[in-house]
C-alpha positions in Angstrom: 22.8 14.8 -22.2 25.0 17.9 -22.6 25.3 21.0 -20.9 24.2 23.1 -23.8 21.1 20.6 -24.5 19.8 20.5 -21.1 20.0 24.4 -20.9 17.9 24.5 -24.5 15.5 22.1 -23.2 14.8 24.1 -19.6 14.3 27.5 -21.5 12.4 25.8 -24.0 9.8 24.0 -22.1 9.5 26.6 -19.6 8.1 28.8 -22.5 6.4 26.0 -23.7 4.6 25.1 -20.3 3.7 28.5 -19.5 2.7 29.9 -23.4 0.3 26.4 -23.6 -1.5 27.0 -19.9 -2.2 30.6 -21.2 -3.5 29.7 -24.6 -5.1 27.1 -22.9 -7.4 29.3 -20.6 -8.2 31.9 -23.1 -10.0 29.1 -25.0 -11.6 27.5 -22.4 -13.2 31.1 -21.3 -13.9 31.4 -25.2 -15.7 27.8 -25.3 -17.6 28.9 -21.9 -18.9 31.7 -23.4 -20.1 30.2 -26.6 -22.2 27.7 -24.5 -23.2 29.8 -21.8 -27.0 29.9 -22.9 -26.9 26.4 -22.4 -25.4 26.4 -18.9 -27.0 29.8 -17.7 -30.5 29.4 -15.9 -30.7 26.3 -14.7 -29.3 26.0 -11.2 -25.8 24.4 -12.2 -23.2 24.3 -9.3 -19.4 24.9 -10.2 -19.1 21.1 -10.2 -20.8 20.4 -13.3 -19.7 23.6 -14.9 -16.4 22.5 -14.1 -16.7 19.0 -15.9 -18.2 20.1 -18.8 -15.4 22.1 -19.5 -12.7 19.8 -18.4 -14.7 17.1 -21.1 -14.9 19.6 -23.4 -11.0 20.6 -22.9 -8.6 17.7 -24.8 -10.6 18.2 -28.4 -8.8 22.0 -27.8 -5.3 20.5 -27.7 -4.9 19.9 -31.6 -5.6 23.6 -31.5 -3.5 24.9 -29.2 -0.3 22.6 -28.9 0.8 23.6 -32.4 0.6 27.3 -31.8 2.5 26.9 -28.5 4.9 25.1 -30.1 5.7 27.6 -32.3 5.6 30.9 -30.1 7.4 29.1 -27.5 9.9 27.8 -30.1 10.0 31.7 -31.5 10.6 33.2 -28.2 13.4 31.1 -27.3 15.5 31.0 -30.0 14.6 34.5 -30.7 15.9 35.5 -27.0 19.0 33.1 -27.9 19.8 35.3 -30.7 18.9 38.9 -28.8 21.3 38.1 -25.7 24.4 37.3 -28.3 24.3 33.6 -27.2 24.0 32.0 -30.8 27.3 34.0 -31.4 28.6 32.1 -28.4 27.6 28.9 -29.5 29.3 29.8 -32.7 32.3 30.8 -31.8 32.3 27.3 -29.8 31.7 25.5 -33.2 28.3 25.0 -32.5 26.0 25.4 -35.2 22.3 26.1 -35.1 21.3 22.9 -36.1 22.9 21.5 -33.4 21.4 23.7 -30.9 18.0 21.7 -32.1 18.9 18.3 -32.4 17.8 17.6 -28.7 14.5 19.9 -29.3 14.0 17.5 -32.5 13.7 14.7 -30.4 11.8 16.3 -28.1 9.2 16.8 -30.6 9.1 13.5 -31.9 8.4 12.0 -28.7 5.5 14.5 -28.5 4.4 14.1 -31.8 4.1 10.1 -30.5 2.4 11.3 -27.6 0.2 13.6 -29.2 -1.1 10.8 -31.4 -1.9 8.5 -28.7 -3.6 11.3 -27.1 -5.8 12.4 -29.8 -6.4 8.8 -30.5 -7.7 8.2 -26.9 -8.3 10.8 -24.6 -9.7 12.9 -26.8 -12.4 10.5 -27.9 -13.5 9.5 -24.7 -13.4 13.7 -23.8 -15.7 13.7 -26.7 -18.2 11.0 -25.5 -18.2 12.6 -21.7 -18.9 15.9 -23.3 -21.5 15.1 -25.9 -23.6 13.6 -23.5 -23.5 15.9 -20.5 -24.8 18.2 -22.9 -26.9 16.3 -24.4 -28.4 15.9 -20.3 -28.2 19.2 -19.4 -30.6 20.1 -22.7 -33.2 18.4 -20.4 -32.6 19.8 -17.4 -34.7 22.7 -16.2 -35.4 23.7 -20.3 -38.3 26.2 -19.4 -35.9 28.7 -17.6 -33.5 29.2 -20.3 -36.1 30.0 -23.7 -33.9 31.6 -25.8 -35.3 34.4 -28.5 -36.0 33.3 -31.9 -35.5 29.2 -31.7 -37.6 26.4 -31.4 -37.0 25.6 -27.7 -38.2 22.0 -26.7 -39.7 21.1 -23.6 -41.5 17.9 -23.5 -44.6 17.5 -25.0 -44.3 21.3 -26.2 -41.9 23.1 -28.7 -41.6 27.1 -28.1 -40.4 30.4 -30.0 -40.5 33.5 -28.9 -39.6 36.5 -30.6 -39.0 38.5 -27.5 -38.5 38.2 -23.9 -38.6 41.2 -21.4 -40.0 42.6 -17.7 -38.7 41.0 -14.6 -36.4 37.9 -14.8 -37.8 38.2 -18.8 -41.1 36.7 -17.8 -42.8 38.3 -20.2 -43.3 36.7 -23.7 -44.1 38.4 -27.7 -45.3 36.6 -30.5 -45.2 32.9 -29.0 -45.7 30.0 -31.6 -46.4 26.7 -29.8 -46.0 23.4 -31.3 -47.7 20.7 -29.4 -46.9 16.8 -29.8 -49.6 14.2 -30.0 -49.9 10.8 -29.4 -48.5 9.7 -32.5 -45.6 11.9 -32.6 -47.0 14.2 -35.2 -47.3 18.5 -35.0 -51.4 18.1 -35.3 -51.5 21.5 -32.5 -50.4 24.7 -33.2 -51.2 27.5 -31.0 -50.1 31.0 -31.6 -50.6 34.3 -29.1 -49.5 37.9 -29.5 -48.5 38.0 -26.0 -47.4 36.0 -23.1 -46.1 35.5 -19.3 -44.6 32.7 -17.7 -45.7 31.8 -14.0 -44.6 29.8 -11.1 -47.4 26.7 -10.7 -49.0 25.7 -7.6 -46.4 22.7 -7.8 -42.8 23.1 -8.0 -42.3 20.7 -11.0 -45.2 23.1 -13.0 -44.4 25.6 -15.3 -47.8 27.8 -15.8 -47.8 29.7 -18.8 -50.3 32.1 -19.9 -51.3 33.3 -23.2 -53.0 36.5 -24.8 -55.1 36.8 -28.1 -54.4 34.1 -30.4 -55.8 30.9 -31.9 -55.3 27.7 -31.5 -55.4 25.3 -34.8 -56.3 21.7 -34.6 -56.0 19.2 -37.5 -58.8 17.0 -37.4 -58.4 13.4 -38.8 -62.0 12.0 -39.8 -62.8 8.4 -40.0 -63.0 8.8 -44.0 -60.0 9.8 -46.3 -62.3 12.2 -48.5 -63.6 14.6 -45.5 -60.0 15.2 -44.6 -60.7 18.0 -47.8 -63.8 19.4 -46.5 -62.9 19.4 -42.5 -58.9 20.0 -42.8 -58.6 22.0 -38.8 -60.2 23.7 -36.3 -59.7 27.3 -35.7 -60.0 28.8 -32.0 -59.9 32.5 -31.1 -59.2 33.4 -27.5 -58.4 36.1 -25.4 -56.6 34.4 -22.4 -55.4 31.0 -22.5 -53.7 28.7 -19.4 -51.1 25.9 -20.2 -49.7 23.7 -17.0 -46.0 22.1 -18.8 -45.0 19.3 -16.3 -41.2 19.8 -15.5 -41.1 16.7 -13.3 -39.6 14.6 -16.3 -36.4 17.5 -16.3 -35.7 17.8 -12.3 -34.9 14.1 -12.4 -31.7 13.8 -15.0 -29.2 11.2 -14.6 -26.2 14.0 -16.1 -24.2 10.7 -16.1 -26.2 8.9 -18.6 -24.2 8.1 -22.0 -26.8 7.7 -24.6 -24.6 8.3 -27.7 -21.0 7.0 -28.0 -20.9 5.9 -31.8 -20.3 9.4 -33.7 -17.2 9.6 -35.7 -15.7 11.6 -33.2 -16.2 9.4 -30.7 -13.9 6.8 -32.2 -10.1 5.6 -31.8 -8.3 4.7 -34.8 -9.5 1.0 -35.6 -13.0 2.0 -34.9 -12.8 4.4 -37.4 -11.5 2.0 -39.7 -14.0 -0.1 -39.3 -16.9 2.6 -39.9 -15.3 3.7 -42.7 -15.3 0.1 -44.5 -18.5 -0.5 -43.7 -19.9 2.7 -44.8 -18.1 2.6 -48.0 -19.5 -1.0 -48.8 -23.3 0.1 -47.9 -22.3 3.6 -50.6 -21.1 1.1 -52.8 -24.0 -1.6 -52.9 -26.8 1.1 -52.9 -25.2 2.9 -55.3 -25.2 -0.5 -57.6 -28.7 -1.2 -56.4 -30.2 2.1 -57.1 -28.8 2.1 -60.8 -29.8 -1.4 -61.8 -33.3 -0.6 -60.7 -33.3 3.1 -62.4 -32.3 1.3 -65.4 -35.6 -1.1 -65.5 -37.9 1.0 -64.3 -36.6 4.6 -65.5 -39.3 6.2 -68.2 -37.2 5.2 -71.4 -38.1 1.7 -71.2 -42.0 2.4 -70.2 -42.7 5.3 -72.8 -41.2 2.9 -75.5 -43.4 -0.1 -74.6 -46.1 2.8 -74.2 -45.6 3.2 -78.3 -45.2 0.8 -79.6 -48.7 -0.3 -78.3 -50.1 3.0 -79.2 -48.7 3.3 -82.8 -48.5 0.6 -85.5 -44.9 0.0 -86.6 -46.1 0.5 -90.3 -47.5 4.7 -89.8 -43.7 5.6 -89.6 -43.0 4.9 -93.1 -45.3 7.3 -94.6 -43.6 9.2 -97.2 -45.4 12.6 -96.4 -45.1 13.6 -92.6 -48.2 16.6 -93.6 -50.2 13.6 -94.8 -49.4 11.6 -91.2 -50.6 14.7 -89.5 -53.7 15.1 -91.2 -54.4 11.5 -89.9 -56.4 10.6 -86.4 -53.0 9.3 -85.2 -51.5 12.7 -84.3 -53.3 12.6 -80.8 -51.7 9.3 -80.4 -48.2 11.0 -80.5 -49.3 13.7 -78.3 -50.4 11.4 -76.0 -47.1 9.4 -75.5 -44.7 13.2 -75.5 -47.2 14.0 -72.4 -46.9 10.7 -70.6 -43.3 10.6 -71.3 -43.4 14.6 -69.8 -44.8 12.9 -66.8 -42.4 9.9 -66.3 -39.5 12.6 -66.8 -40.3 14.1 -64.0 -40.9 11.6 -61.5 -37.5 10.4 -63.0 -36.0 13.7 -62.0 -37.0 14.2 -58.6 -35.9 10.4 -57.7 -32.6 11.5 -59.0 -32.6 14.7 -57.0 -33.7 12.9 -54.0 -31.0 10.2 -54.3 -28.2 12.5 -54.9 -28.9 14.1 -51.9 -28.9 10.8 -49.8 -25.5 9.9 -51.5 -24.0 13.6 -50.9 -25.2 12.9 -46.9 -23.4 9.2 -46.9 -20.4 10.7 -49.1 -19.6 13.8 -46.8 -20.1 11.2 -43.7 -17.9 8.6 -44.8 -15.2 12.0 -45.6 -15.9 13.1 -42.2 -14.7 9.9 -40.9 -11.6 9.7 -42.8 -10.9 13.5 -41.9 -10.7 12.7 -38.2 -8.8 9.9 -38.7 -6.1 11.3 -40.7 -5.8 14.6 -38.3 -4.3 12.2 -36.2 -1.6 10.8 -37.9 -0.9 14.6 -39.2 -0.8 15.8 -35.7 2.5 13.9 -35.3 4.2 16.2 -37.8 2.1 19.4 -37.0 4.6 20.5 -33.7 7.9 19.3 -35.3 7.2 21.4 -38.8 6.0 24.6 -36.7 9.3 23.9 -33.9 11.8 24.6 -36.7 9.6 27.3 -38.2 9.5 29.4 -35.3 13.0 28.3 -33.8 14.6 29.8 -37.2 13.0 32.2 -37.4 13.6 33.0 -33.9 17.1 33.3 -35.0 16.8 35.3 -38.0 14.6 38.4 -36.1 16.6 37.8 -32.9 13.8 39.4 -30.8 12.4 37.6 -28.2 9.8 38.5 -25.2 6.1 39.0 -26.3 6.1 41.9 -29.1 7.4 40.7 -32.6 7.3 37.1 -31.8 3.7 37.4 -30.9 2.2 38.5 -34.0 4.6 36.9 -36.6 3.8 33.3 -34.5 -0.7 34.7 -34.6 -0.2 34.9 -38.7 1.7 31.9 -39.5 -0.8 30.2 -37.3 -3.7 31.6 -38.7 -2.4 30.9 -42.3 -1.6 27.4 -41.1 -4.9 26.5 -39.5 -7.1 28.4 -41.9 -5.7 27.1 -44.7 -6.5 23.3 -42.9 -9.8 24.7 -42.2 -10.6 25.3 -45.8 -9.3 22.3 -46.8 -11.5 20.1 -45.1 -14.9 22.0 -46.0 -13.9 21.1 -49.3 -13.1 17.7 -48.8 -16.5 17.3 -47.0 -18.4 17.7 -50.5 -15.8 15.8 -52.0 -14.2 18.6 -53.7 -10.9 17.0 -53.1 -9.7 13.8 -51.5 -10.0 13.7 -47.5 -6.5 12.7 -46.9 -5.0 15.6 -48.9 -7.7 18.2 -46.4 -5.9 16.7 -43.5 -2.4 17.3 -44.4 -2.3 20.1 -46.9 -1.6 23.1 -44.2 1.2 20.4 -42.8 2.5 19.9 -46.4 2.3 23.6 -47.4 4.7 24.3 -44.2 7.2 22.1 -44.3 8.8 23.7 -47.4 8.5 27.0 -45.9 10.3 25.8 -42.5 13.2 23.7 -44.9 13.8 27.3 -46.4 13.8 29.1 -42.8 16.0 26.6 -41.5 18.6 26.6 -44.2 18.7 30.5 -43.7 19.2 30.7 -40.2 21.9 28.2 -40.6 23.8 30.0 -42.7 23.1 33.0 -40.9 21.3 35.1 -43.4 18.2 37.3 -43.0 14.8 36.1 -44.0 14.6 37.4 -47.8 17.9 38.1 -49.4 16.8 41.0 -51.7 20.2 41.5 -53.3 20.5 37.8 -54.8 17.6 38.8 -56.7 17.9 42.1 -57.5 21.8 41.2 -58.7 21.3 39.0 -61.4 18.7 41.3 -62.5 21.2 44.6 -62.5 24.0 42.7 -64.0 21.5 41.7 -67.1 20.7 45.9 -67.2 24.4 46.5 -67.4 25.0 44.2 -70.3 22.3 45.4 -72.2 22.9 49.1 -71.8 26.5 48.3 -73.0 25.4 47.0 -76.6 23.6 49.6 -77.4 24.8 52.4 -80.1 24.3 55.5 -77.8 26.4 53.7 -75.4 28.8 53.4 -77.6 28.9 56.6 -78.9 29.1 58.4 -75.4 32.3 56.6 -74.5 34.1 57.7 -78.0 33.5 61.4 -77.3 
């Protein structure tokens, strides 16, 4: 390796090191915060704070290496071009293109390694951190009742509207949902007011409740009382509930319960979902329409008439005379049964379009996450020679201009990946395309930067448009008469 390539590479991945640890951090304090009503409450140490984050940290990487890449890439070149060393290298013969050729590769080889890492360490990240916090939901639920959610715990289900006193103890407008046996809501007990207390146990949670009613549906031993005797209704003015924690202080936090979701999976796994999903769309879809066809209310309504009305009463010449006849009600009879049919018709076909919207937008979420993989490859490498020319072109470097021109082309390139894929979830457009559209919408725009700042010219030439247009002006206002007739006097 060369002098000049070495020197590149040491600038560049000294930015690059330092730019991704900082971007790094600031999203890890961002994810912290967005689940710290999870964590807060319920006697964590640093330990398990510490792994959650750490699993939670490698899905953050397709997010963060790109914009690294390209504010490192910016800074450097752009701090090339600031100190006068471009017009070194050119004197020297060296051309700008040149100056990257050992960055290219650099790139690919992360590119390769980016793929391998999104393909396995980021799925087993992904299991880790699913179910830690899928444990920690259990663990200690009663501390941490958040205002205006369903929070479960155990047998119960709780909403508050408002928590306040000391250590928010005190409790407004509580709506309990208690399980039964069967796993049906048959209790439902609502207060205005409420207080949560320590119970004589450690692993009891006593919590008292003020004027409300308590609603029981009562299930009799015959069908047609369940009309006459459909709940009870208590009023009361103080009411005591004991919820047994002992089932939360004992979590196994390392328990993996789920480690099938499509995020969850490497490449071949995916594969392999997404042909077998695709086959069960395919055959239900087949299914559903061969029995929609039998049964639909086209085929019963016309069996319906032609038992109901004589083949022969649809030949009368006069249709008044066939209305005055006892027949008519026939004819009303089959329009409301086919009304009736119709709708049941309906609703099956609302209900199955939403089933086959569900398995569509899963099997699309599959082939999403697959293809983001393969599309990370090309992500950095596109976004390296966007910010290195243009780098070049501004010749500022530090953390001023390159800072927010490297925030807006990142924010156009992940938002317009983001939108993308929202609409390939409905199907809107194909899954593949979602995944590489923002990679495919750059790569022109960092050919055309690239050529520029190799032939050392500013971002947007303004005079090779504004040229043709003036010399077009000039022609025209030499035809005319008055022209013409200025000149001669």
């Amino acid at each position: 390796m060369k002098r000049i390539d070495r020197y590149l590479l040491k600038s560049y991945l000294t930015r690059l090191v330092g730019v991704f640890a900082i971007c790094m951090l600031i999203f890890v304090v961002q994810t912290f915060w967005l689940y710290v009503d999870e964590l807060a409450g319920k006697g964590l140490d640093l330990s398990i704070i510490f792994r959650f984050l750490m699993y939670y940290s490698p899905k953050l990487v397709p997010l963060v290496l790109p914009l690294s890449v390209l504010l490192a890439a910016l800074m450097t070149y752009g701090t090339l071009a600031e100190n006068y060393e471009f017009a070194a290298m050119k004197s020297s013969g060296i051309s700008l293109f040149r100056a990257m050729i050992a960055l290219v590769f650099f790139h690919i080889a992360l590119g390769i390694g980016s793929f391998y890492f999104s393909n396995y360490v980021i799925p087993y990240g992904e299991v880790k951190y699913f179910n830690l916090r899928k444990n920690l939901a259990k663990l200690k639920p009663a501390l941490a009742i958040r205002e205006g959610m369903f929070n479960d715990l155990g047998d119960y289900n709780i909403k508050v509207n408002r928590k306040y006193g000391d250590n928010e103890r005190f409790l407004e407008d509580v709506i309990i949902h208690e399980k039964s046996l069967d796993k049906r809501n048959n209790i439902v007990i609502k207060a205005k007011r409420g207080e949560l207390k320590n119970g004589s146990f450690e692993s009891v949670l006593q919590l008292l409740l003020f004027d409300g009613y308590r609603y029981e549906e009562v299930k009799p031993d015959k069908p047609r009382d369940q009309v006459r005797y459909p709940h009870n209704k208590v009023a009361f003015k103080e009411y005591t509930m004991n919820i047994d924690l002992s089932q939360f202080n004992n979590v196994d936090l390392d328990e993996e319960n789920y480690t099938s979701t499509y995020r969850m999976q490497r490449i071949v796994q995916l594969n392999k979902s997404i042909d077998t999903l695709e086959t069960n769309y395919n055959e239900e879809r087949t299914v559903f329409s061969e029995n929609f066809s039998k049964e639909s209310s086209f085929s019963t309504v016309k069996s319906y008439s032609a038992k109901q009305i004589p083949p022969d009463s649809l030949q009368k010449a006069d249709v008044l005379d066939f209305a005055a006849t006892d027949e008519t009600w026939r004819y009303l009879d089959i329009v409301k049964s086919g009304m009736v049919y119709l709708r049941g018709d309906i609703r099956d076909l609302e209900n199955k379009k939403r089933l086959f919207f569900l398995n569509q937008k899963l099997i699309n979420l599959h082939k999403i996450t697959r293809d983001d993989k393969y599309a990370l490859i090309f992500a950095s490498l596109v976004l390296f020679f966007i910010g290195a020319s243009l780098g070049a072109i501004i010749r500022k470097g530090g953390l001023g201009l390159p800072l927010v021109l490297a925030i807006l082309i990142f924010l156009t390139y992940h938002y317009i990946g983001l939108f993308a894929k929202n609409a390939a979830e409905d199907n809107s457009i194909a899954p593949t395309l979602a995944s590489w559209l923002s990679t495919l919408i750059m790569t022109p725009f960092a050919l055309y930067l690239t050529r520029r700042a190799t032939a050392d010219k500013g971002f947007f030439d303004i005079d090779s448009w504004l040229l043709p247009l003036t010399q077009a002006y000039k022609k025209i206002v030499e035809k005319t008469p008055l022209k013409r007739y200025v000149r001669k006097v």
